[in-house]
N, C-alpha and C positions, 0 to 999 in steps of 0.2 A: 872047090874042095869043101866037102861039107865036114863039118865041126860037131861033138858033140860040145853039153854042154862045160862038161869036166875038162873036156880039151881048151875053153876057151875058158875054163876058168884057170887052167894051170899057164894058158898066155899070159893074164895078170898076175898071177904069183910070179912066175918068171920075170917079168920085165918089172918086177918091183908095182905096179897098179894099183894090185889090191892092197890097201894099208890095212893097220890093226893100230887099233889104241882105243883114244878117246877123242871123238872129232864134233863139231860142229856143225851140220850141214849147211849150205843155201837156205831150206828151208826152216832154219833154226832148230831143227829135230838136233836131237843127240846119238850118236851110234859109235858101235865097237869097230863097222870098218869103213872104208873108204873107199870109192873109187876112184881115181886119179889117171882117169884115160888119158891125158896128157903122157903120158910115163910109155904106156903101148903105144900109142899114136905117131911117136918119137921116130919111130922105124918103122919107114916106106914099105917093107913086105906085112908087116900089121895093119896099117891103114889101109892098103891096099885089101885087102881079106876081110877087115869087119866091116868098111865100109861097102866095100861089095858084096855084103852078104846084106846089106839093106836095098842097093841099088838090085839087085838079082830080085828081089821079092817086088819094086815097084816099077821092074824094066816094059809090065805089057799095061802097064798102067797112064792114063793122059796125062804129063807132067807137063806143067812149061817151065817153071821156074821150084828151085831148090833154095828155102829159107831156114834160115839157122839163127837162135838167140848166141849173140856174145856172151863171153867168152867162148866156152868150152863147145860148143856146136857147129864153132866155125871151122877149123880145122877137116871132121867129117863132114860136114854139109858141102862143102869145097869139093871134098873128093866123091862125096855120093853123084853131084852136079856131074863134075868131070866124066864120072865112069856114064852116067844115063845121058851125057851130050846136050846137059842143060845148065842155061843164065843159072846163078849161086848167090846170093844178096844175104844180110843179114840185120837183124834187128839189135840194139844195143838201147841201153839206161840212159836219160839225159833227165835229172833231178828226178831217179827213182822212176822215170817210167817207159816203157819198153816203145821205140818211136823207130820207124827205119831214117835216117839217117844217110851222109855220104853221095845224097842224090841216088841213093835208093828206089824204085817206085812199084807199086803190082801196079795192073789195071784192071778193070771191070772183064770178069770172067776167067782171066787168068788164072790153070790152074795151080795150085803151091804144094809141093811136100814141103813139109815141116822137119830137120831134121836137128837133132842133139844127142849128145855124147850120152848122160845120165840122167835117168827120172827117178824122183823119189815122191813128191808131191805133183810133177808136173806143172809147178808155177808161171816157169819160164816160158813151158809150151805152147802154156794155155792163153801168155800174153801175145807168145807170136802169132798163135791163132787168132787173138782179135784184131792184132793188126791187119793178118789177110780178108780177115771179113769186112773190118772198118772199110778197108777199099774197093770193097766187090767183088774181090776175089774169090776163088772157091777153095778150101781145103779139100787137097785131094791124098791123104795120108799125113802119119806121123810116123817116121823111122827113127829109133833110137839104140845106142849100143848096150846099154846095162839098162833094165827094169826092175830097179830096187822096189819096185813094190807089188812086184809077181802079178802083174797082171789087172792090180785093182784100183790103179789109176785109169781111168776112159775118156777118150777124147773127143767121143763122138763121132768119127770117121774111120779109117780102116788103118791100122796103129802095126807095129812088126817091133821086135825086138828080139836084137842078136841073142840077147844073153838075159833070163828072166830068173830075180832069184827074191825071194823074201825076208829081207836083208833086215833087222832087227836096229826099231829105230825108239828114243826115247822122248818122252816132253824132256824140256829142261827139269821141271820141278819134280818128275818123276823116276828120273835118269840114277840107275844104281852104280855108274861111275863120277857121277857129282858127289852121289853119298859118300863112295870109297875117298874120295879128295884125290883120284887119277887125274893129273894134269891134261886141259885140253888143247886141241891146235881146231883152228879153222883150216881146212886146206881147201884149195881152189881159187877161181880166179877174185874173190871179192874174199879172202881168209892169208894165212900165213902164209902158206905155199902156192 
């Protein structure tokens, strides 16, 4: 079923997703919303739909294995694997640096989608990307659900995202809800909620 994008923006108002306030990100930016895919992801006919609207775009594509940074990427990357009939592994932090783990392993040539719930900087991506190269692996795409940064984050390979918006983001020291003294949360998997 194809989605516009207002469709799939009124799936996160609905399920509570999109937050408002004053947040924090991963990447230490500041912003008025939040994505909180966790909240949609919650219900099996949601994941099923945005996840499969990434597995749909890299179903004629060579995949062998489906990688996802911890936290938040694990959850869809799970289900992108599952729907395109491919091994799902993921990368997680051990003293701040992005390591596969678990007995994890790519091999030389193996190809890897990269997948993650939300980009705003692409930090997380771009570590699980050097993981698959550190091994000899090949990046063979990036599928993600929200592209907080409409497009102008690049990852060097052929990238998809559900849901692309230019989401309004602060430095700390620049941020006109630090000036207001609007109370902040960290949300996510390394924040409040």
């Amino acid at each position: 079923m194809t989605k516009t994008q207002s469709d799939l923006l009124e799936l996160f108002r609905s399920t509570n997703a999109l937050l408002e306030g004053h947040f924090q990100l991963t990447s230490g930016l500041h912003s008025p919303h939040y994505f909180q895919c966790a909240k949609v992801l919650q219900y099996p006919e949601h994941l099923t739909l945005l996840a499969g609207m990434i597995a749909e775009r890299f179903v004629h594509e060579s995949i062998d294995v489906v990688v996802s940074p911890a936290l938040g990427g694990i959850v869809v990357g799970t289900e992108v694997g599952r729907q395109l009939g491919k091994r799902t592994i993921f990368g997680e932090r051990k003293d701040g640096v992005m390591s596969l783990r678990r007995g994890f392993d790519l091999t030389k040539n193996e190809r890897a989608l990269v997948v993650e719930d939300v980009v705003t900087t692409g930090g997380s991506v771009f570590e699980v990307l050097a993981l698959v190269k550190q091994a000899g692996a090949v990046p063979a795409g990036v599928g993600f659900i929200v592209d907080r940064s409409n497009g102008k984050v690049k990852f060097e390979t052929t990238q998809y995202a559900v849901l692309a918006l230019d989401v309004v983001t602060y430095q700390p020291d620049m941020c006109p809800l630090c000036k207001s003294r609007t109370p902040i949360t960290k949300p996510g998997s390394r924040g409040d909620f």
